[in-house]
Each structure stands twice: as structure tokens, then as C-alpha cells.
C-alpha positions in Angstrom: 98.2 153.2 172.3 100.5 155.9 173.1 101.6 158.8 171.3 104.9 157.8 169.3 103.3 154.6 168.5 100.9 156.1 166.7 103.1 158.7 165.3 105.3 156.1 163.9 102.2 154.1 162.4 100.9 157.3 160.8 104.4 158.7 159.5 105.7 155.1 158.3 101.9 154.5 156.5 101.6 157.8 154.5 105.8 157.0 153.7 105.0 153.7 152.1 101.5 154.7 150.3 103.4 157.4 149.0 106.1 155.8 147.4 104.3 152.8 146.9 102.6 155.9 144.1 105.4 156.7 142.4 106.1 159.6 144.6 109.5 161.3 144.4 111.2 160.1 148.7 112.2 163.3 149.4 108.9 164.7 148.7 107.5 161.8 150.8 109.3 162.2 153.7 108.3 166.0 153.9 105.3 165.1 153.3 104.8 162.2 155.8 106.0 164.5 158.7 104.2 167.5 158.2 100.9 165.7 158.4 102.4 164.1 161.4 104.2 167.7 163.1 100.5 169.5 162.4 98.5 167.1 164.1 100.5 168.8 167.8 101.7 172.5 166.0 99.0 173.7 163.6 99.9 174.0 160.3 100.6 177.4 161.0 103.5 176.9 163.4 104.4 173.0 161.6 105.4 174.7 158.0 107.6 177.2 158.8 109.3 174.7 161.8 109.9 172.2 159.1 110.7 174.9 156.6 113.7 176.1 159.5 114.9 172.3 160.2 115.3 171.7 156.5 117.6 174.9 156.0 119.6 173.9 159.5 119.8 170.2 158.2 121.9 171.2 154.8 123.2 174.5 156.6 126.3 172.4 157.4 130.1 172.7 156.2 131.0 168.8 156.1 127.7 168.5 153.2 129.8 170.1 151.1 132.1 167.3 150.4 129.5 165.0 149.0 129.1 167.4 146.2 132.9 167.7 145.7 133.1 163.6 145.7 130.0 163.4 143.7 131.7 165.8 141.2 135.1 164.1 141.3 134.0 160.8 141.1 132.4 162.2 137.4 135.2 163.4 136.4 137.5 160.6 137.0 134.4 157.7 135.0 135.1 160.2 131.5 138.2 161.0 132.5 140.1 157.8 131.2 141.4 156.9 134.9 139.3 153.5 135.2 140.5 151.9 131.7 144.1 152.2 133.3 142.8 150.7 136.5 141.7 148.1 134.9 145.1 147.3 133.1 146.3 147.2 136.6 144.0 145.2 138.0 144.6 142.8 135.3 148.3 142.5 135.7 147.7 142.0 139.3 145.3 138.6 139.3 147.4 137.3 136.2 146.7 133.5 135.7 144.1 133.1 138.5 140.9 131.2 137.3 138.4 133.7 136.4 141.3 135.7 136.1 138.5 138.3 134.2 136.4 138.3 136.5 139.1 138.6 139.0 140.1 141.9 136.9 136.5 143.2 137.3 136.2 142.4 141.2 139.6 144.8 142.0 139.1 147.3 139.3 135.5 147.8 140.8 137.2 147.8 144.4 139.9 150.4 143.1 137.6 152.4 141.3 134.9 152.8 143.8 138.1 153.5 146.1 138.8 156.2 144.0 135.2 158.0 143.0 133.4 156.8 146.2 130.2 155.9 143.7 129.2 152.4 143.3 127.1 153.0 140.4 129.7 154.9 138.8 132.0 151.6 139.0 129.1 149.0 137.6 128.6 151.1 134.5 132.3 151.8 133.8 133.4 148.3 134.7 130.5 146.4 133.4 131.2 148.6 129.9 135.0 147.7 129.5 135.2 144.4 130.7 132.0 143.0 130.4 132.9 142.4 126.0 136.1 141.4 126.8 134.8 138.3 129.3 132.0 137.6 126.1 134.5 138.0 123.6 136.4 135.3 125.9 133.9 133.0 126.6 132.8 134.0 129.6 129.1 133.6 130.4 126.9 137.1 130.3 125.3 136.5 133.2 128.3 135.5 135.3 130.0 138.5 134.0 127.2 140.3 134.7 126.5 139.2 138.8 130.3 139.6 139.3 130.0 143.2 138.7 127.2 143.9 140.3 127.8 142.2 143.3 131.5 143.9 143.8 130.3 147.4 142.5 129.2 148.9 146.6 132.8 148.0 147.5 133.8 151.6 146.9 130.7 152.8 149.3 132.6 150.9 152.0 136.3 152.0 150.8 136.9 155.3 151.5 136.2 158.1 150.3 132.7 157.2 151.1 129.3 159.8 150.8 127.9 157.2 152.4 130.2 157.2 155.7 130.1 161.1 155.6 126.6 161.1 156.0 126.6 158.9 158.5 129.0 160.7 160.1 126.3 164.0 160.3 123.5 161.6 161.2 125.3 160.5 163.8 126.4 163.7 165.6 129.2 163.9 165.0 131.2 160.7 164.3 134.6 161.4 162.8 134.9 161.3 159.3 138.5 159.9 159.3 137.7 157.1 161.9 134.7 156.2 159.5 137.1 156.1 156.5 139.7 153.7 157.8 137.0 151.7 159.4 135.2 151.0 156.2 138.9 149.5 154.9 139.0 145.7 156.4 135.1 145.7 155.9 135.3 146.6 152.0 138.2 144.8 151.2 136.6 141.3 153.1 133.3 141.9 150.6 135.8 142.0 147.7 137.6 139.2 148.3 134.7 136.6 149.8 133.0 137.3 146.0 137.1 136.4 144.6 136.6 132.9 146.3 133.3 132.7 144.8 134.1 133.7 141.5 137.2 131.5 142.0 135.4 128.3 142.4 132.8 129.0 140.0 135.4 129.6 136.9 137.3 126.9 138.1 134.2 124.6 137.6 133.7 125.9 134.3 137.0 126.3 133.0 137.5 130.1 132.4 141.5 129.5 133.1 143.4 132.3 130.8 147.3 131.2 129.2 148.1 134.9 128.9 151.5 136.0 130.7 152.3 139.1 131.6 156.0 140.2 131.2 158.3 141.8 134.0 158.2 144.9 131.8 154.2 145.1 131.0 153.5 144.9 135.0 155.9 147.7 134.9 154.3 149.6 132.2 150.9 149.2 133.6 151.4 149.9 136.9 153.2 153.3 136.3 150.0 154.1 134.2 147.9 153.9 136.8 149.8 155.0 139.6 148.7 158.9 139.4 144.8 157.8 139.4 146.2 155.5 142.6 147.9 158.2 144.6 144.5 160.0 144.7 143.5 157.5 147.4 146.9 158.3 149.0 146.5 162.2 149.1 142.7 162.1 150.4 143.1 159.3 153.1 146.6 160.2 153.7 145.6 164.2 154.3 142.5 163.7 156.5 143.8 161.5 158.6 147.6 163.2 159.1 145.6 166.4 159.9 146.5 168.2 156.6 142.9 168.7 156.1 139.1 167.9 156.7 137.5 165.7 154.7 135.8 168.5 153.3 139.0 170.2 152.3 139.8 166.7 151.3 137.0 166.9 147.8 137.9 170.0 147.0 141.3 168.7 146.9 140.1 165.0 144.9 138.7 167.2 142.1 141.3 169.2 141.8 143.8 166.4 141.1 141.0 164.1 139.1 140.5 167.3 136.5 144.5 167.9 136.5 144.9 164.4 135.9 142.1 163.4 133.3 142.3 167.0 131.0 146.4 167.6 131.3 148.3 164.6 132.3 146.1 162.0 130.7 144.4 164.8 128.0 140.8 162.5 128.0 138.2 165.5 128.8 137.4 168.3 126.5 135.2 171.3 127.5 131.7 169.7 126.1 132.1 167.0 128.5 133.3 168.8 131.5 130.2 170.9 131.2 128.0 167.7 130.8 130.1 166.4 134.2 129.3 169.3 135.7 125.4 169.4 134.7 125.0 165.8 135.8 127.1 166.1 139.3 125.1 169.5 140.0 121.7 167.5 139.6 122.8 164.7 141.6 123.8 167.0 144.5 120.5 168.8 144.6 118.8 165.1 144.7 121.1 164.4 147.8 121.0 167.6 149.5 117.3 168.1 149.4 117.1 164.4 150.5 119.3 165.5 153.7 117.2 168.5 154.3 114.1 166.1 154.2 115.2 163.4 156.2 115.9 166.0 159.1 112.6 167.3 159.0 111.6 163.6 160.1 114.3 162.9 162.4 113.2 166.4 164.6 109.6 164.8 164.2 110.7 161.7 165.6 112.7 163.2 168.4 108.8 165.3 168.9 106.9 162.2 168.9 109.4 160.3 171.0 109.5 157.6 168.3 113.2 156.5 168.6 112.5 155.9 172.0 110.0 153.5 171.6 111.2 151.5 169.0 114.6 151.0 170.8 112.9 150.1 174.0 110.3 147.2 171.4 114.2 145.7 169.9 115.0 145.5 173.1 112.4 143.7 174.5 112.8 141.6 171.8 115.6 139.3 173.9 117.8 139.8 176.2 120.9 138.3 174.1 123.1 140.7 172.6 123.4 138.6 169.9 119.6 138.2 168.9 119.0 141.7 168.6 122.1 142.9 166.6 121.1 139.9 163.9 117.1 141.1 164.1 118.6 144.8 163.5 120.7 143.1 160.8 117.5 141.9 159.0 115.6 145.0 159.5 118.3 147.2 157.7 118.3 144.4 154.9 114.8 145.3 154.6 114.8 148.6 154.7 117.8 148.7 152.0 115.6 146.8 149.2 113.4 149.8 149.0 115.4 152.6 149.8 118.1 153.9 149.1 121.8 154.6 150.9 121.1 158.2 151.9 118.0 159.0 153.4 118.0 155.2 154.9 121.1 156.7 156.6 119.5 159.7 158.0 116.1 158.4 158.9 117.5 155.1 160.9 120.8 156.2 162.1 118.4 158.4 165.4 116.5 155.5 165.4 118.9 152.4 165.4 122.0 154.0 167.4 121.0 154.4 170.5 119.7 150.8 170.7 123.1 149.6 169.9 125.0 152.0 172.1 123.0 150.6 174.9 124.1 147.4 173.4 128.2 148.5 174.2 128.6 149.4 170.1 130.7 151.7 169.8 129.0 154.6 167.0 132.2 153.7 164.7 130.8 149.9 164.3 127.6 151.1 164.0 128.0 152.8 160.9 130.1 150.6 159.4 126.9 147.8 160.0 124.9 150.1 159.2 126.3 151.2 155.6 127.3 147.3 154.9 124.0 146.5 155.6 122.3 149.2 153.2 125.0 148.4 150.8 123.3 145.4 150.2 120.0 146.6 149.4 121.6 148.6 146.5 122.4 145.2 144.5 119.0 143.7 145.5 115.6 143.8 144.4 113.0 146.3 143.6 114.9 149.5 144.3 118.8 148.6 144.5 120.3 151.1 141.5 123.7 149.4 141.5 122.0 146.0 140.5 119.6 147.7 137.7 122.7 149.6 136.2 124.8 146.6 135.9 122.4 144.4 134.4 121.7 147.7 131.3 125.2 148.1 130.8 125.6 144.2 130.5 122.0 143.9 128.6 121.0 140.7 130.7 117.8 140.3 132.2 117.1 140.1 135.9 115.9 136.7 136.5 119.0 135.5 134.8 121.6 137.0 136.9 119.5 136.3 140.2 120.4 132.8 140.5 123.9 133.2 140.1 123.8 136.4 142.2 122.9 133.8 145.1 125.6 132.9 145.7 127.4 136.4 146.2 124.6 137.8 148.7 125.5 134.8 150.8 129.4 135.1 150.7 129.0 138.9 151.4 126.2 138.1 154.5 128.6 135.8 155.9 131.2 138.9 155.9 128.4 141.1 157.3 128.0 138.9 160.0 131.4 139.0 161.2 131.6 142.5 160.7 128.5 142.8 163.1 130.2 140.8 165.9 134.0 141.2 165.3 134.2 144.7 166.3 137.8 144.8 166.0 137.5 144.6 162.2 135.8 148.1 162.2 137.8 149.7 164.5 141.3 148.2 164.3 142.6 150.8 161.4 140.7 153.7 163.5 142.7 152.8 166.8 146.0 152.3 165.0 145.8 156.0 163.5 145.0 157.0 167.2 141.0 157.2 167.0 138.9 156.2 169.8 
């Protein structure tokens, strides 16, 4: 047995024990390679290389927009800007069958569009509309699985934390390119759970009688065009050159705390401070994660274990085809019991230059990769999108399951042809001249 094999066995085992006990991941992962690093350095020389990696890993200018999304994307769930998306969203699926539930699907894909945080866009979503669709006769559980199931849409939908990590994990991938490649992909989850919810309320009979008057779409959609134009200015300015996408959050928070504490006057001081308590602890989480997760990548490169594991996928078959769908399942795996970020960082060395060899570009690599990962957030034991939407809906896992089902296999189906229809990652990129 050679050495990265057991490396890998060894890094992988303490990983799972470790968490399998409760213990914090980014602790884990530290931990995990530094038993692994000091078996070849010493403890002496192992701890203070780590130490070094960990400060060079968050060390980095780009990191600095996922606190300013994080941060914005806070502002903008108390700031009053997703009850006016969801006006919007309402005026917009009008009559459709469902049409609630049609409401929640595009507020959740505007929303997330807007704050880049899935979780943000369950709990705000799931809290507005979710007594509205009871108080209309909608089933709970229905309600409930709609919401969950659309909720990663804005994870895909630019701005992304997800894609900008990828994009440091990566070496280098552009930001922008990753942006408008997560577009088609997002939009194509949204709408396969539409047909799904269509049919469903369709079957049951949630039709609504309710019109909307030339003057009310008006009203509504002027409301909610300031919150829309944030999507404009970010997107719009990475990608004309106007800024970096770091540039780009500063910017996003800037106009979210113009917009929700002068134009639309919904934030007072107490809760800004209370924003920026609970955006400054969720940065630290991430960051540190980061810092971790490149202490195990450098101890992969050591050990040679990306290396090895490309070259056992790829003995795997010799069909192209096989081994994207086996890397497929392994990153559904690996997304039911962990989460986006460090899954990101720790399998992006690994998994990338398998697929390269494979004639993927890096661009349709991430956008797989973060799909796939996406998934695990609404499934079972760890995915925090899933566990937020069922407390703010007070349902009960096993009864939103079944009818959850049905959405994981709409949005596989999309994750397959995002896998092998390249041109649906990297259509949008091209067009704005990315290659």
C-alpha cells in the first residue's frame, strides 16, 4: 500500500470519527491533517507549516467579498426588501395553479439572487408565505418541500459565496465567468420544481380566482424594482469591468443599507447592530473553515493524494460518461454530510484535475460541482437549508420527505444535463467574452 493511500485512509478516518463526535469541521480538518503532516515533518516543523498555510489560505483579497455578501445578504432579510419581492413574484405567476407556491418558487429565486444565501431565502420565504398558502388551503407540508427545495437557487444565481470560493479553490477561475455560468443552471432548478409544483396543485385543486389589475402590476413592480436593480449593479459592474467582485460587496451593502434604512426606512440601529453581530460570526465560521480546508489541501498535494484518487476514478471506465455520473454520486454523498464550503475547498484539488483530463472545462466544473453540493444542503442529516425550512414551517421531516421526492428528482434530472450539456454553463460566460 503506498503512501497517499494510506494518507488518505488515515486523514479521511480521523475526519469522519471526528465529526461522527460532535466535533466542530473546521477543527476536524486541522486536526485530521496534522496528525497526518507529523507522521513525515515532526510535530515540530508540521505545527507552525500548518500554522503558515492557514494564514496564506485567508491572506487573500477576493475572501473579502464573502463577508461583504454575507453581511448584505443580512441586511437586505430585516431590511423589508423580500416582502416586496414577494408582491412581485406574486403579480408575475398570477392565475397559474399553485399560483402560491409559484409565488414562493420566484421570490426564493429572486431573493437568493439578491443575498446570495439560501438559508436566508427558506426562512424569510417560508415565514411570509408559508401562513398565507395555510390560510389558503394549501397543504403544510407541500408548502413546506416547495420552499425548501427552491431555497439553494440563489447559491447557483449570482452573487454566489459559493462560486467565489470555488473560484479560490480552483486557482484562479474568474469570478464573473462563474457568475453568469451559474444563470441557466439556477434558473433550470427553479423552473423543473414550477412543473412539479404545477402538476401537483393542479391534482389537488389549489387554482386561485384573484386578478391582478394593470395598475397593481404597476404598483408592485415599481416597489420592488430598487431591491431588483441590486442584481443589475453587481452583475452588471463585474462583468463590464467597473469593478471586482470584491469591489462588487462592498458596493451590494452599500446600496442594501441605503435602500432598507433611507428609501424603504425598515432598519433601526438595534437591528443593524444585531446584523452586524450575526454576519461578523458567520464570517469567522467561514474564514476559519477556508484557512482549514487549505491546511488539508497542501497535505494532500504532500501525500500525493489527489493524484491517486484521480488516477482510481479513472480506472473506473474508460467512458466519459461513467465517470462524470460516478463523480456525480460521489459529490451527492459528500453534500449530505457536509456542507457547501469546506466540501468546496477540500474536493475542488481533488475532483478537478480528473475532469480536466476528462476535456471539462474548470467553468463546468464548478458549476457541477456547486449544483451537486447544493443538493446536499436540502437533504438529509446535515443539509441546513432543509432543517430551516421545515422550523420556520413547523412540519416534521418525515412528512415533507415524501413529497420532497419528487423535487430531488426533477432537480437531478437538471443536474444531469448540466453535467453533459456544457454549453448551458458556459453559453452566458462566452457571450460576455469569457473563455
Amino acid at each position: 500500500m503506498n503512501t497517499a493511500v494510506i494518507a488518505s485512509l488515515l486523514i479521511f478516518s480521523i475526519l469522519v470519527v471526528l465529526l461522527l463526535m460532535g466535533v466542530p469541521i473546521g477543527i476536524s480538518l486541522c486536526v485530521a491533517s496534522l496528525v497526518v503532516i507529523t507522521q513525515s515533518l515532526g510535530f515540530a516543523g508540521a505545527a507552525p507549516a500548518s500554522a503558515l498555510k492557514m494564514f496564506r489560505g485567508i491572506n487573500i483579497f477576493t475572501l473579502l467579498a464573502i463577508p461583504f455578501f454575507i453581511l448584505a445578504g443580512n441586511i437586505m432579510n430585516k431590511g423589508g426588501i423580500a416582502i416586496r419581492l414577494i408582491h412581485f413574484a406574486t403579480a408575475l405567476t398570477g392565475r397559474i395553479p399553485g399560483s402560491l407556491a409559484h409565488t414562493n418558487i420566484v421570490a426564493n429565486m429572486l431573493f437568493g439572487a439578491i443575498s446570495g444565501s439560501g438559508t436566508a431565502a427558506a426562512s424569510a420565504m417560508g415565514s411570509i408565505i408559508g401562513p398565507i398558502e395555510k390560510k389558503e388551503g394549501y397543504d403544510e407540508d407541500f408548502a413546506a418541500a416547495v420552499n425548501v427545495a427552491t431555497a439553494p437557487t440563489g447559491l447557483l444565481i449570482p452573487p454566489s459565496t459559493g462560486l467565489i470560493t470555488y473560484a479560490l479553490a480552483s486557482g484562479g477561475t474568474s469570478v464573473a465567468a462563474l457568475f453568469l455560468g451559474g444563470y441557466i443552471p439556477g434558473i433550470l432548478w427553479g423552473l423543473s420544481c414550477m412543473a412539479v409544483a404545477f402538476f401537483y396543485a393542479k391534482k389537488h385543486g389549489y387554482v386561485t380566482d384573484r386578478r391582478i389589475s394593470v395598475e397593481e402590476f404597476v404598483k408592485v413592480t415599481l416597489d420592488a424594482v430598487p431591491s431588483l436593480l441590486l442584481i443589475i449593479i453587481v452583475i452588471g459592474g463585474i462583468c463590464g469591468g467597473i469593478f471586482t467582485a470584491t469591489e462588487a460587496s462592498a458596493v451590494a451593502v452599500l446600496y442594501s443599507l441605503i435602500l432598507s434604512v433611507f428609501f424603504y426606512r425598515t432598519l433601526n440601529g438595534k437591528e443593524l447592530y444585531s446584523i452586524l453581530i450575526n454576519s461578523a460570526k458567520m464570517s469567522g465560521i467561514i474564514m476559519f473553515l477556508v484557512g482549514a480546508s487549505n491546511i488539508m489541501a497542501w497535505v494532500m498535494s504532500f501525500t500525493g493524494i489527489p493524484d491517486a484518487i484521480a488516477m482510481g476514478v479513472l480506472s473506473i471506465s474508460n467512458n466519459k460518461i461513467i465517470i462524470l455520473f460516478t463523480i456525480n454520486l460521489l459529490l451527492l454523498f459528500v453534500g449530505t454530510f457536509m456542507d457547501l464550503t469546506p466540501a468546496i475547498l477540500i474536493f475542488t484539488p481533488i475532483l478537478l484535475p480528473v475532469c480536466e483530463k476528462l476535456g471539462m472545462s474548470a467553468l463546468h466544473f464548478g458549476i457541477m460541482l456547486v449544483f451537486n453540493l447544493c443538493i446536499g444542503c436540502i437533504t438529509p442529516p446535515v443539509g441546513n437549508i432543509l432543517f430551516v425550512g421545515i422550523k420556520v414551517a413547523g412540519r416534521k421531516l418525515e412528512r415533507v420527505m415524501p413529497l420532497l421526492m419528487r423535487y430531488y428528482l426533477a432537480i437531478f434530472i437538471i443536474l444531469m444535463l448540466v453535467t453533459y450539456i456544457p454549453w448551458l454553463s458556459t453559453f452566458l460566460p462566452e457571450l460576455a467574452g469569457y473563455h
